[in-house]
C-alpha positions in Angstrom: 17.6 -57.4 -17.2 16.7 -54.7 -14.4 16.2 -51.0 -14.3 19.1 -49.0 -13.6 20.2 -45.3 -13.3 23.8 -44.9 -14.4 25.2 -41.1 -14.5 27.2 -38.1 -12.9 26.2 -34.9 -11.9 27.7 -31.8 -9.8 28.7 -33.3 -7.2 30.3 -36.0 -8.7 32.2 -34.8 -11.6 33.6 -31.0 -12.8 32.0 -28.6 -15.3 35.1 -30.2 -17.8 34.1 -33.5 -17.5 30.2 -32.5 -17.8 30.3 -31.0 -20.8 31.9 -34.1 -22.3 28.7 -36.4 -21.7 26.0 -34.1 -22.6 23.5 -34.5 -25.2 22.2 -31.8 -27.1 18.4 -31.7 -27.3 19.1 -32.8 -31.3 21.2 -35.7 -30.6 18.7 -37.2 -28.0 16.6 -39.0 -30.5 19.8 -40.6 -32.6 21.3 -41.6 -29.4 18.3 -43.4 -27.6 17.8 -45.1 -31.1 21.6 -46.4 -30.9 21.3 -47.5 -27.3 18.4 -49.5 -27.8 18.8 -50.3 -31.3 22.0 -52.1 -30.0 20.2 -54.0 -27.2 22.2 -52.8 -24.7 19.0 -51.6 -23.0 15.5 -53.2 -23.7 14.3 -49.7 -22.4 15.8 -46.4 -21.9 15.5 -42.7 -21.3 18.4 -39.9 -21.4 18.5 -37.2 -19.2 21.0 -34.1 -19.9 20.4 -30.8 -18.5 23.5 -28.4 -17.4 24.2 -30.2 -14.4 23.9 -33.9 -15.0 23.8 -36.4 -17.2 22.1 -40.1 -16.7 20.8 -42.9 -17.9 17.7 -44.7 -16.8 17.5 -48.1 -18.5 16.0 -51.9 -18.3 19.4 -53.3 -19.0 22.8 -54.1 -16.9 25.1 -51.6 -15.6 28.3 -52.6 -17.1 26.8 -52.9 -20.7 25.2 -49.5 -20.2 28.6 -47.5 -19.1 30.3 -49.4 -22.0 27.9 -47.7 -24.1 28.2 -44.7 -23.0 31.7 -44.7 -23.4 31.7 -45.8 -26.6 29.1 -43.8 -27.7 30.7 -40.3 -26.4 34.5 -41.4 -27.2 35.6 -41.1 -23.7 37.2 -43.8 -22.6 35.7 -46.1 -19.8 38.7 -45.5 -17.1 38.7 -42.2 -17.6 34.9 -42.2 -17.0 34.3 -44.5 -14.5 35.7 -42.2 -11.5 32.8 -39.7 -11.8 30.1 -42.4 -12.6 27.3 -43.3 -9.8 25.4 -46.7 -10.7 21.5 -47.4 -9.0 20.2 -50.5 -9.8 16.5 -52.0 -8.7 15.3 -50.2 -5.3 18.1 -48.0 -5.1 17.7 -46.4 -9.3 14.1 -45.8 -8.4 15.2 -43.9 -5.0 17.3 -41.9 -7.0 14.8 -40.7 -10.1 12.4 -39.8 -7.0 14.8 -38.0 -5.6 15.9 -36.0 -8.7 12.3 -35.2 -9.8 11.3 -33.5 -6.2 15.0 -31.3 -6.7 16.5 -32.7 -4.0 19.8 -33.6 -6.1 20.0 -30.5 -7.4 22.4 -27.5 -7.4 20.0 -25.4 -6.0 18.0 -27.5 -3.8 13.9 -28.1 -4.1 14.6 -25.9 -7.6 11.6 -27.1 -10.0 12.7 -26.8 -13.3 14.4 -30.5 -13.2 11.0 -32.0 -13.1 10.5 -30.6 -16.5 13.3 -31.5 -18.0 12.4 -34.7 -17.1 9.3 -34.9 -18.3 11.0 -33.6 -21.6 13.1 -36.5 -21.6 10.5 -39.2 -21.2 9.1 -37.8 -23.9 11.5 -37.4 -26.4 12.2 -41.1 -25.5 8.6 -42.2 -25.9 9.0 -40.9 -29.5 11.6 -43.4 -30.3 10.0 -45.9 -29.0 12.6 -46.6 -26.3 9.8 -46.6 -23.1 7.9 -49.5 -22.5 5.8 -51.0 -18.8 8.7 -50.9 -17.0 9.9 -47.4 -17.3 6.4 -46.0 -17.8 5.3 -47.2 -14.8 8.5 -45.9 -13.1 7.9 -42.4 -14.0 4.2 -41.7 -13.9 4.8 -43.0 -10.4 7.9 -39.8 -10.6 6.0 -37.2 -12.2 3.2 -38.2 -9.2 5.7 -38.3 -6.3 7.3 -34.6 -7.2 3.9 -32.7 -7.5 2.5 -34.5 -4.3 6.6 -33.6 -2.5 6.0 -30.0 -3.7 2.4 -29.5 -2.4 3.2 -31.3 0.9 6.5 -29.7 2.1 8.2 -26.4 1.6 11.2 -27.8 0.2 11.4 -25.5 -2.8 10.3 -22.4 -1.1 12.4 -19.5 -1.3 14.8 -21.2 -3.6 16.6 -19.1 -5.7 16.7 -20.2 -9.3 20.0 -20.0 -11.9 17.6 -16.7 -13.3 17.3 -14.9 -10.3 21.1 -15.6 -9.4 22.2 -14.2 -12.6 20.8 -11.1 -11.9 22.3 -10.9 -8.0 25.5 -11.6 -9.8 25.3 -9.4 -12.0 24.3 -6.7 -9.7 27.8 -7.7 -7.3 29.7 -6.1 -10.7 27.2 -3.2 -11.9 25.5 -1.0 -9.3 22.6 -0.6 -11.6 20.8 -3.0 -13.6 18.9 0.0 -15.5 22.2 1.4 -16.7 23.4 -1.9 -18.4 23.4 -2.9 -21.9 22.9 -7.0 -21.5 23.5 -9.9 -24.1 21.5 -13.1 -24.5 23.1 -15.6 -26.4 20.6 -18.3 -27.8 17.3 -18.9 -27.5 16.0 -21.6 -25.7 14.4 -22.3 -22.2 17.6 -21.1 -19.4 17.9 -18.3 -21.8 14.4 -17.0 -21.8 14.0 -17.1 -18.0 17.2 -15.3 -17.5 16.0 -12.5 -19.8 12.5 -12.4 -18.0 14.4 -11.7 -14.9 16.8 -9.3 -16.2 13.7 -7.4 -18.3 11.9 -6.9 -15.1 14.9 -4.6 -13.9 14.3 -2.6 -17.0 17.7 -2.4 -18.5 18.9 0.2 -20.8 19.1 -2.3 -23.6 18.6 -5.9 -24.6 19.6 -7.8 -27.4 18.9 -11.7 -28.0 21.5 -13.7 -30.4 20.6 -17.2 -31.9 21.3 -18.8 -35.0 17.8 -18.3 -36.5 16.8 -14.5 -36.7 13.2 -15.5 -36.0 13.6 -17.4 -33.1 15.1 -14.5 -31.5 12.7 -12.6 -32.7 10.1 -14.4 -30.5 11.8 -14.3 -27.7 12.2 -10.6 -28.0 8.7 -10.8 -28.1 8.0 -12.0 -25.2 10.2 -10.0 -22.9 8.7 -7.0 -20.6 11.1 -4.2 -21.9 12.4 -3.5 -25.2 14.5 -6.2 -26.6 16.4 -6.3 -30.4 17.3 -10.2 -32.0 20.3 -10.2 -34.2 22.4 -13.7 -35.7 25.2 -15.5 -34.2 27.7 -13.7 -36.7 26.8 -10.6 -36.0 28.7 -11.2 -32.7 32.3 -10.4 -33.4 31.4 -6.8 -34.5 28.7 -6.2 -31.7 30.3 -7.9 -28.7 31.8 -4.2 -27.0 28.4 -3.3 -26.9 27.4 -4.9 -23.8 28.4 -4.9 -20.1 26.4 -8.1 -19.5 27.0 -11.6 -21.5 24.7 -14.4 -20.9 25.3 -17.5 -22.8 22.9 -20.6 -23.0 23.4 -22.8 -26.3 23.5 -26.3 -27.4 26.9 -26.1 -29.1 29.4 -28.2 -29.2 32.2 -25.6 -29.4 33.0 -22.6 -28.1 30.8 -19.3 -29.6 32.9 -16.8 -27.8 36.6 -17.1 -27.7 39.2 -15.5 -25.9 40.0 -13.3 -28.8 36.8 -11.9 -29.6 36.9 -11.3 -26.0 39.7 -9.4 -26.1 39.0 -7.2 -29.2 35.6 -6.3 -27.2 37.2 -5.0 -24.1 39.7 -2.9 -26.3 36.2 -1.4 -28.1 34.9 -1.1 -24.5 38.3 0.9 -23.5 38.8 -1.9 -20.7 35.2 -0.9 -19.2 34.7 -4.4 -17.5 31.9 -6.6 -18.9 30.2 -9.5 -17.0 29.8 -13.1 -18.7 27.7 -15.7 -17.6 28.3 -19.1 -19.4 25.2 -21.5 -18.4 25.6 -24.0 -21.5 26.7 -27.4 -21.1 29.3 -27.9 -23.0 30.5 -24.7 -22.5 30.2 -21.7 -24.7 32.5 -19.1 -23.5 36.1 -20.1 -23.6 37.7 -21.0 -20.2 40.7 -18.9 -21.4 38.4 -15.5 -21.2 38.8 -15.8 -17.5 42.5 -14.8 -17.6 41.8 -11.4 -18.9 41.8 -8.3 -16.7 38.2 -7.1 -17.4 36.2 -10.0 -18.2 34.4 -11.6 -15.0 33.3 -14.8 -16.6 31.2 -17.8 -14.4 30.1 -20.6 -15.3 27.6 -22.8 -13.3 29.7 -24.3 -11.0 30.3 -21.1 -10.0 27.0 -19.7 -8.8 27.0 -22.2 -5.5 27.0 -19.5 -3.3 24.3 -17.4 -4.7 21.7 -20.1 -5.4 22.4 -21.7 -1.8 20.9 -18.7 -0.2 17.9 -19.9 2.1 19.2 -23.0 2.2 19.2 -23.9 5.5 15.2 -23.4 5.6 15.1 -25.7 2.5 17.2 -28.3 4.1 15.1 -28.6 6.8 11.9 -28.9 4.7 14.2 -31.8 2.8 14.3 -33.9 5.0 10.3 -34.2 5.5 10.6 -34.7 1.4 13.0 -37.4 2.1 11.2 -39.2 4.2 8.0 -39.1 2.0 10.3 -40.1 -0.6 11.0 -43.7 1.1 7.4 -44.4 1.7 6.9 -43.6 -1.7 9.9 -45.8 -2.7 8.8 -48.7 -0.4 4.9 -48.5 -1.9 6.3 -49.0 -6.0 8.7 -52.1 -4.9 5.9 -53.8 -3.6 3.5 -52.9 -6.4 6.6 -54.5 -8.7 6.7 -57.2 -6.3 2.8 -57.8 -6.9 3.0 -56.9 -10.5 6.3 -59.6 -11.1 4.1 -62.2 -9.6 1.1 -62.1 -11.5 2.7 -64.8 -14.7 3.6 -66.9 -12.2 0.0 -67.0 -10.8 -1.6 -67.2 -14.2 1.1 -70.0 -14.7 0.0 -71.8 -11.3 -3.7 -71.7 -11.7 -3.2 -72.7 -15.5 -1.1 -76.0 -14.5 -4.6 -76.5 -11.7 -7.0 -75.9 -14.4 -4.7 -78.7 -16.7 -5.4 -81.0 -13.9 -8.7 -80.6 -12.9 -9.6 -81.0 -16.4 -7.7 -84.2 -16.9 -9.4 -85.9 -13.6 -12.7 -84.5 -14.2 -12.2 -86.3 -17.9 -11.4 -89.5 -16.5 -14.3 -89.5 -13.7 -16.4 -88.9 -16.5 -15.2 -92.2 -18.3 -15.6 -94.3 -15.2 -19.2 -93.3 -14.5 -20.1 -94.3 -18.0 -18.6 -97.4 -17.6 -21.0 -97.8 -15.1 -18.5 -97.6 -11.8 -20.6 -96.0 -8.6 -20.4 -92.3 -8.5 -19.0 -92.6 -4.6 -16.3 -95.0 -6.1 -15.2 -92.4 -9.1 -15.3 -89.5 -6.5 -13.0 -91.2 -4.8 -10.5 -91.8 -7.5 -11.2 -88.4 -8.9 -10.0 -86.8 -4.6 -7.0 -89.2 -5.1 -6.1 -88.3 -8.6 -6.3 -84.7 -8.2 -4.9 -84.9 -4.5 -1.6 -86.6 -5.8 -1.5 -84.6 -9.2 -1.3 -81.7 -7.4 1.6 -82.2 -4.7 3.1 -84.3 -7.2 5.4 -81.3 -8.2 5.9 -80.0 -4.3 7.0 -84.0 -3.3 9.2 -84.3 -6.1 11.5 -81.5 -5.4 11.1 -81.5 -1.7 13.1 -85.4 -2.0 15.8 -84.0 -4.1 19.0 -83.4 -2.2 20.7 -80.4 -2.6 21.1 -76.8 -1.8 17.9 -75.3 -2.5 15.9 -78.0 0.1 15.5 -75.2 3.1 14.3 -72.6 0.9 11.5 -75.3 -0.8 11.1 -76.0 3.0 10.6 -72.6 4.5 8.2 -71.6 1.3 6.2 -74.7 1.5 5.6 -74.2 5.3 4.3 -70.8 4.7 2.4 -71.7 1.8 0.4 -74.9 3.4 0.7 -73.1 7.1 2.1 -76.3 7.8 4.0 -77.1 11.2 7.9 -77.0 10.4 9.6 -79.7 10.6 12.0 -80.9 13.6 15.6 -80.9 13.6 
């Protein structure tokens, strides 16, 4: 089997398809069980985040995406058109590459390289890493900080958080005057609301399922925040001018009709949504009413491409540290691949080295001169060792240049004329 990296992300598939493959947080450790358990994949590690979903496995591509198929009750065909597939060199490029953000949305962004690290772990828990896709991303994790120190390629990026805020602000003259929603509890959330906090809203209220994990948050926030429950949102929804949504539900949490009966409480006063979840948890539907501007990730492009150019520039120098980095762990792999066959080599020497020197030691106590058993012993060990080499060096057949070519550089011998 061989490592490969089989997923989509943004630029390969729409938000619709997207939220179809993700895994929740919760169903990551059930799912790398059932991959593994199955022996589609001697190793593996799942990685989900809003924009992308892959799979980084010791297994073979066509078993994986069958799988995954399976697994998410899509079928294959209709999968397949969105899928990208790395295998050996070319998966490693690629988890490099995602780890020092420069396959992201918002280019040089750091908070992929956490998520990975996330991932690895969660799939260390199961039991689903082993030397093959440990050594692949300590050598990530080490190539992403060194990327980050060495080039400016995530300087003045402008994270999901921050572009919330500038969107925001396109709708709503003033932040401070705004009453703003934060639906759920979890990482995007909290770093949305510590950017919208610093802007000192009028009001802030966090939503989540538990009451005290909302609490927490609301902790943690520089102005005044208030938690409430998830079903508290029908009645409460006209409340706010700002929506921001960030959950790991399946469904949708706000539907069209909630929606709707929330403008009429608002007497049509418009009211900004931001759906960042993955599946989605603002109906797509909301989007056809008058006064609901509702965006979803795909649609901050714009925003967090700001500075870009200066970060693409800085990319490339990443890139290129990138191959050097990529070229350096194939030939450690190469090196470490080798090392059985080596112990296996000098093993089969020792076997005969052991067997001569056992019968040199019979003739000498037989009595034969010691010049006479050193010469049987060079002889014996001399044909014992090309024995092997001869023998499949007189076969006939297809693989008689390549034993010819390796043989050459192995004895430095003169090759042989035409």
């Amino acid at each position: 089997m061989q490592l490969t990296a089989i997923g989509l992300n943004h630029q390969t598939a729409p938000l619709s398809i997207r939220e179809r493959l993700a895994f929740a947080a919760a169903m990551l450790p059930d799912a790398l069980r059932a991959l593994v358990g199955s022996r589609t994949a001697e190793e593996a590690v799942i990685l989900s985040t809003c924009n992308r979903t892959e799979l980084y496995c010791v297994g073979e591509p066509d078993d994986i995406v069958r799988w995954l198929a399976d697994y998410r009750k899509i079928p294959g065909s209709a999968l397949e058109p969105y899928l990208y597939r790395y295998q050996t060199e070319a998966a490693v490029r690629h988890a490099f590459r995602v780890s020092c953000g420069l396959d992201s949305m918002v280019l040089g962004e750091p908070q992929i390289l956490g998520q990975i690290k996330d991932a690895v772990r969660v799939a260390q828990e199961q039991q689903a890493v082993a030397s093959n896709l440990h050594a692949l991303f300590q050598k990530t994790f080490a190539i992403a900080k060194e990327v980050r120190t060495s080039t400016a390629v995530g300087a003045n990026s402008v994270s999901m958080a921050a572009a919330s805020v500038k969107m925001a602000g396109q709708i709503f003259p003033d932040i401070g005057e705004l009453n703003i929603l934060f639906v759920g509890a979890g990482e995007m959330i909290e770093l949305v609301a510590t950017h919208f906090a610093a802007k000192s809203p009028r009001g802030i209220m966090v939503a989540n399922r538990t009451l005290s994990r909302a609490q927490e948050l609301c902790a943690k926030l520089a102005s005044p925040a208030a938690p409430c429950l998830l079903s508290d949102l029908p009645q409460r929804l006209h409340e706010f001018d700002v929506v921001v949504s960030s959950t790991a539900s399946q469904l949708p949490i706000i539907g069209k009709g909630m929606v709707e009966r929330a403008l009429r409480g608002r007497r049509r006063q418009p009211v900004f949504l931001l759906d960042l979840a993955v599946p989605r948890d603002i109906e797509a539907e909301v989007a056809e009413l008058g006064d609901a501007y509702l965006y979803t990730v795909d649609d901050m492009m714009q925003v967090v491409n700001s500075g870009l150019a200066a970060r693409q520039q800085a990319a490339a120098e990443a890139e290129q540290m990138v191959e050097s980095k990529v070229e350096e762990f194939m030939s450690w792999q190469r090196r470490r691949q080798s090392v059985p066959l080596i112990r296996s080599l000098r093993d089969e020497g020792e076997r005969a080295r052991q067997q001569v020197l056992e019968n040199t030691l019979k003739l000498l106590a037989k009595g034969v001169p010691p010049e006479e058993a050193l010469a049987r012993l060079s002889v014996q060990l001399t044909n014992k060792l090309l024995h092997a080499p001869t023998r499949a060096l007189s076969k006939v057949d297809g693989q008689t240049a390549h034993l010819t070519e390796a043989l050459v550089q192995v004895y430095g011998l003169d090759k042989p004329r035409a």
